[in-house]
C-alpha positions in Angstrom: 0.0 0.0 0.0 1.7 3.6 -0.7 2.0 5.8 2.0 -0.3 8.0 0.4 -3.5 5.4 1.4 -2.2 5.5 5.3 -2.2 9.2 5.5 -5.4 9.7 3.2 -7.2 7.3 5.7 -6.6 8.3 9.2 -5.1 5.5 10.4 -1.5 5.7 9.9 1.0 5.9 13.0 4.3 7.4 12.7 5.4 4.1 13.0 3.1 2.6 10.3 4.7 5.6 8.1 8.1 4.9 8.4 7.4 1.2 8.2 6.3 1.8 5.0 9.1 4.7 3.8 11.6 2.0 5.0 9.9 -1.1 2.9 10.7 1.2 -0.4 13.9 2.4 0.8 16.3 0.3 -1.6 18.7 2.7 -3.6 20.2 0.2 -5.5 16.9 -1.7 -7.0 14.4 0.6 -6.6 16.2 4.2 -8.6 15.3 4.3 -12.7 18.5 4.0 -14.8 19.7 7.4 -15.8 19.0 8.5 -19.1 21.6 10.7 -20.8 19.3 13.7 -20.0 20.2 12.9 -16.4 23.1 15.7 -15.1 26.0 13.6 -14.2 29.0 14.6 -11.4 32.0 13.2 -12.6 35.0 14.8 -10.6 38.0 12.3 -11.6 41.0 11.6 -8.7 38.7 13.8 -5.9 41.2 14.1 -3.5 39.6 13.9 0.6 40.3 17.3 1.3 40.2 18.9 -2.4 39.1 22.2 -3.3 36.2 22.3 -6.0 36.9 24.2 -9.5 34.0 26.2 -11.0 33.3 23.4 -13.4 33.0 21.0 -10.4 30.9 23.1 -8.5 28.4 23.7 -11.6 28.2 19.9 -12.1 26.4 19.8 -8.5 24.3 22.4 -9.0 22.9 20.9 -12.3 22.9 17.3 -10.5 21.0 18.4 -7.1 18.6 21.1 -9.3 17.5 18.2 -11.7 16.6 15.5 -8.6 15.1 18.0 -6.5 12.9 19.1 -9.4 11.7 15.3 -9.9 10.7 15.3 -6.3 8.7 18.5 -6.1 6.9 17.3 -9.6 6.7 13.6 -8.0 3.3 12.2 -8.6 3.9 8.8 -7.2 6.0 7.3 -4.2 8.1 5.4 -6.9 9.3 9.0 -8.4 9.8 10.4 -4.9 12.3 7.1 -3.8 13.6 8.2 -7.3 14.3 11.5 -5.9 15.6 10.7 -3.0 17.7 8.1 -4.4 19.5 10.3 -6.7 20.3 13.2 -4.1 21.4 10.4 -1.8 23.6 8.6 -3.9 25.4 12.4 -5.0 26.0 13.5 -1.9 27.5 9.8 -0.9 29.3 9.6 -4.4 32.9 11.5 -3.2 34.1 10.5 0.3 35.8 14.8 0.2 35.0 16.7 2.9 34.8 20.1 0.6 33.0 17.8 -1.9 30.3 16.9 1.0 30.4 20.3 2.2 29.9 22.1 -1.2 26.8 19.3 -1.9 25.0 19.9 1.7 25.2 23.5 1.0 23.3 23.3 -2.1 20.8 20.6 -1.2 19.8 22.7 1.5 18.6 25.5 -0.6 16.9 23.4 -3.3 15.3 21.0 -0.4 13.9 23.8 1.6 10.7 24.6 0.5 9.9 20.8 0.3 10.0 20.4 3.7 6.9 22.4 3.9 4.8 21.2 0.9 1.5 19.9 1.0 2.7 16.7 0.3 3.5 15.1 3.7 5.4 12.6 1.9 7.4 15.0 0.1 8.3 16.5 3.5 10.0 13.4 4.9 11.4 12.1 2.0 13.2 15.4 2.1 13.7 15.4 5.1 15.1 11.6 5.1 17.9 13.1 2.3 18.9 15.7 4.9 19.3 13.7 7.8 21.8 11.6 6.8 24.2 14.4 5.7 26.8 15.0 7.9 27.3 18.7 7.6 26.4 21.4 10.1 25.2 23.6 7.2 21.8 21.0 7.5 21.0 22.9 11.2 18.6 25.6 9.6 16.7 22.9 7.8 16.6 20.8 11.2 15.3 23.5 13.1 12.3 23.4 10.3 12.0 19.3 10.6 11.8 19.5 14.6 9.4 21.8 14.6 7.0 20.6 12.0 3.8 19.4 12.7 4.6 16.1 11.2 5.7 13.9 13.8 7.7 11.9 11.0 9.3 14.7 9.9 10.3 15.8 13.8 11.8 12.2 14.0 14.4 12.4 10.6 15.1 15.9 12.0 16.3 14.7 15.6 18.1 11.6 14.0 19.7 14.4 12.1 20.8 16.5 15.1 22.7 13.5 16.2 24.6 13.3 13.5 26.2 16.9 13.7 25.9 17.7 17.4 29.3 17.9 17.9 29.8 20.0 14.9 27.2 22.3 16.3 29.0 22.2 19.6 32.1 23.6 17.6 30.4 26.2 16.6 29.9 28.3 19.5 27.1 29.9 21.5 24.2 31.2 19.2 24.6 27.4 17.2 24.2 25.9 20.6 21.9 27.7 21.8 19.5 27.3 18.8 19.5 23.4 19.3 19.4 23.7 23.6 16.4 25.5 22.8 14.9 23.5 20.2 15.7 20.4 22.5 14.1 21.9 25.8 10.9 23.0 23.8 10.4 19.6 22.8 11.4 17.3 25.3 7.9 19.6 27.1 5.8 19.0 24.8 6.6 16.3 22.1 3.8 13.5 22.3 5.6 11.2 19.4 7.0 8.1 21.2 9.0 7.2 17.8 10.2 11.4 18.4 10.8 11.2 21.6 13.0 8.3 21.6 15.1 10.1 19.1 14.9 13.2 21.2 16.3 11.0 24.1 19.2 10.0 22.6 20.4 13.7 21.8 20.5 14.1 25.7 23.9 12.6 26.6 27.0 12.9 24.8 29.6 9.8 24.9 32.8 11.2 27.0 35.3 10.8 24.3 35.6 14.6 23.5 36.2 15.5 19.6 39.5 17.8 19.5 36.9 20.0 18.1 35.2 20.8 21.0 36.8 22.8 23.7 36.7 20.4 27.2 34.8 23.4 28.9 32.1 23.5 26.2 31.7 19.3 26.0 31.3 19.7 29.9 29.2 22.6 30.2 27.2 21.0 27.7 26.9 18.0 29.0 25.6 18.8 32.1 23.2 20.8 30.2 21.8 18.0 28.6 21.8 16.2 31.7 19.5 19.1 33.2 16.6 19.0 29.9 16.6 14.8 30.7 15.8 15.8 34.5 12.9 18.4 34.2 11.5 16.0 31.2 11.5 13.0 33.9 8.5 14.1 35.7 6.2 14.6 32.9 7.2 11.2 31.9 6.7 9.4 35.2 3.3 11.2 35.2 2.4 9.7 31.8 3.4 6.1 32.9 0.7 7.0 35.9 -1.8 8.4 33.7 -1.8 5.0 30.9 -0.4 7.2 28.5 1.1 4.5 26.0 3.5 7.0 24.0 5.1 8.7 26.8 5.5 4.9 28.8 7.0 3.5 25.4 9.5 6.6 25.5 10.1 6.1 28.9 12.3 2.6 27.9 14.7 4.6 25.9 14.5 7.8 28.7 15.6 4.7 31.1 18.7 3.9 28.4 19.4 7.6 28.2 19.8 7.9 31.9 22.6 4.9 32.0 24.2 6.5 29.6 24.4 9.5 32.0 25.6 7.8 34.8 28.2 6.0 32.8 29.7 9.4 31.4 28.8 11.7 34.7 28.7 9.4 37.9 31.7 10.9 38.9 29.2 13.8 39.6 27.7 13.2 43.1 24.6 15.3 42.0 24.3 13.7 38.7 24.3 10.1 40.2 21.9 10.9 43.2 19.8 12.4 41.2 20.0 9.5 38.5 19.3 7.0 40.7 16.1 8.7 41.9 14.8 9.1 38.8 15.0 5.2 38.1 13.3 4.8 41.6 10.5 7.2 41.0 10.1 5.8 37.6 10.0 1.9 38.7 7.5 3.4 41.2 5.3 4.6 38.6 5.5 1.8 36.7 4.7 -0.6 39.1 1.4 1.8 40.6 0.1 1.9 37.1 0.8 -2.0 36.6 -1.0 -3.0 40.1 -3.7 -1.0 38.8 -4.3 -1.9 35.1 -6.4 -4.7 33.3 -4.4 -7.3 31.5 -5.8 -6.5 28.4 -4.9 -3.0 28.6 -2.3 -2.7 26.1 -0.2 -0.3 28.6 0.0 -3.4 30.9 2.8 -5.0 28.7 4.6 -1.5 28.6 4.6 -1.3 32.1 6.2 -4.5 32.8 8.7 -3.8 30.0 8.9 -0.9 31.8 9.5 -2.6 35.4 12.1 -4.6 33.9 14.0 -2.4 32.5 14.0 -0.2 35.3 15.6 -3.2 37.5 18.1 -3.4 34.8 18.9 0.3 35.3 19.2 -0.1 38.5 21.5 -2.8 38.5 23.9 -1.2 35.8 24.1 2.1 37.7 24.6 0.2 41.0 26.3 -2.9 40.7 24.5 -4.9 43.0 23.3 -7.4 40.6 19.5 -7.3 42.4 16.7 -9.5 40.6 13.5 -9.3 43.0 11.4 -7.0 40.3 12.4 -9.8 37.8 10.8 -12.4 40.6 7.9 -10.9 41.5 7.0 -10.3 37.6 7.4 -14.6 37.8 4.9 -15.0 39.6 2.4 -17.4 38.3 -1.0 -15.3 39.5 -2.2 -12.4 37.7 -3.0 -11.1 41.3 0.2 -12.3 43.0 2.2 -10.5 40.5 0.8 -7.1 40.6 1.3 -7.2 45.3 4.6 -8.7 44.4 6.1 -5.9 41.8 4.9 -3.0 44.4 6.4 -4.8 46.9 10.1 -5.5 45.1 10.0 -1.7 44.2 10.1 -1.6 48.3 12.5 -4.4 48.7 14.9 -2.0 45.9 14.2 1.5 48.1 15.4 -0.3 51.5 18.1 -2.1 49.8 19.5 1.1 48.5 19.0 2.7 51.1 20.7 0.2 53.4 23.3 0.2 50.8 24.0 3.8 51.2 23.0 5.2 48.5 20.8 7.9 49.0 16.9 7.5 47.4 13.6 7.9 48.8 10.0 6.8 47.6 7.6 9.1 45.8 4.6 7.6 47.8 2.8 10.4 46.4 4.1 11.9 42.8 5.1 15.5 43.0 6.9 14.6 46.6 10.2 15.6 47.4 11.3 12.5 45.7 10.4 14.2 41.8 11.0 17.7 43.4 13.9 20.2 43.5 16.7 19.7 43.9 16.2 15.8 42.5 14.7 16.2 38.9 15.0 20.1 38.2 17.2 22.6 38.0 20.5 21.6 36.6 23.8 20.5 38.7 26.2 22.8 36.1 24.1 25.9 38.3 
């Protein structure tokens, strides 16, 4: 079915969507032949870090002009994977970093005004081409993707993001600023769970700093990031209490995102306390909701992905190598299980806390436990 039918009928998720833009995503079988009226880039003995002539340059322009053309007068999903296909395979055909550079720069201005068509489809196929460069002449176009209405368009553009962060970071201030901003305006209100899992992974940054990037910058941004996962926690913990299936499917990556944290920033005494908590308060949650829910709700299965995942969290971050929520969610009655998990989120509080580490239960959400100073504010203040 093209992904025309989905989005004519109602029905289609984001994930449906990109299902489907994946299923005709095959470069090599699905592009047309070129014809010899097709422009052609032929640059012989590109050297990595060769300067373009004029003549190079112009055979670019002609290239990306002609295959954005054929996706703004696509009529079918077979001439927009055409499309996308041809501006793809250009930008990939010179591994040059001024080759790359020059291309980005001049897909960028052709591509722009697709990523507001009518055509939905036109949008993210656009915006698929775009993603995958690797320049940080895309930013202007990604601040357009992750703010569109179209959640699949918001997902290419944060997948984008996490491709040139760091060439953002090298930037400076008003670059990184633009993106902090973009990134704490969505992680408030973004709904998408397939968006918000992306938008998850733009919050921690592995510790290996590019020479790029000035160690005070990396840190300060770090931290930063760090500080947007900690106010989004709460809204997210109050989703996984209010069935909210999206926001308690984002939740498992959030949980991912906040070991990743821990791994790079443990060191941090703030950052870990505060960590930890936000496992606790989230296992909390999860298990509350769980107790609560019909087995045929299809939150239910979220939650104990949830509740397991949240154990495995825990046991990453604190060694301890603890299985009781994995026990209790063994338990052979429906109604055995859902005393048991509230009671091995218990058995984990008094464990820490006999452990030393410092955590306390949210017995009632929006206590001190999902308060300042544990999941707002940000520890670089």
């Amino acid at each position: 079915m093209e992904v025309a039918t989905y989005i004519r009928s109602g029905i289609g998720t984001l994930a449906v969507f990109l299902a489907v833009l994946a299923a005709c995503a095959s470069p090599a079988s699905s592009q047309s032949k070129p014809g010899s009226d097709v422009p052609q880039i032929d640059i012989p003995a590109l050297a990595p870090r060769a300067s373009l002539l004029a003549a190079h340059k112009a055979m670019v322009d002609q290239y990306v002009k002609y295959w954005v053309a054929k996706m703004v007068d696509a009529k079918s999903d077979k001439e927009l994977l055409d499309g996308r296909t041809g501006l793809v395979a250009g930008y990939r055909k010179y591994d040059s970093t001024r080759y790359q550079m020059y291309y980005a720069e001049q897909a960028i201005k052709a591509m722009s005004p697709l990523l507001t068509s009518e055509d939905p489809r036109k949008q993210v196929n656009a915006g698929i081409v775009i993603s995958g460069m690797r320049q940080v002449a895309i930013q202007p176009a990604l601040e357009t993707m992750v703010k569109s209405p179209n959640p699949a368009l918001r997902f290419y553009g944060w997948r984008g993001y996490q491709r040139i962060r760091m060439w953002v970071l090298a930037q400076g201030r008003d670059s990184v600023g633009q993106m902090m901003s973009s990134l704490v305006a969505a992680a408030a209100h973004e709904t998408s769970a397939p968006v918000l899992k992306e938008l998850f992974k733009m919050l921690w940054l592995e510790p290996d700093r590019p020479s790029m990037v000035s160690e005070q910058e990396f840190e300060q941004t770090r931290l930063r990031l760090f500080g947007i996962a900690r106010d989004t926690w709460p809204r997210m913990c109050r989703g996984v209490l209010g069935r909210d299936a999206d926001l308690s499917d984002a939740s498992r990556e959030g949980l991912l995102t906040l070991r990743a944290i821990y791994e790079s920033l443990g060191s941090n005494k703030e950052v870990q306390q505060a960590v930890m908590q936000m496992v606790v308060d989230m296992m909390w949650c999860a298990a509350k909701s769980y107790s609560e829910l019909d087995i045929a709700n299809p939150v239910f299965g979220i939650d104990e992905s949830l509740l397991r995942d949240s154990e495995a969290a825990m046991n990453a971050i604190t060694k301890l190598r603890k299985t009781p929520m994995d026990e209790a969610l063994a338990s052979k009655g429906e109604e055995d299980r859902r005393l048991a998990v509230r009671v091995a989120v218990q058995t984990w509080i008094r464990g820490l806390e006999n452990a030393g580490f410092p955590v306390s239960e949210p017995t009632r959400f929006g206590s001190a436990a999902t308060n300042p100073p544990a999941t707002s504010g940000s520890p670089a203040e």
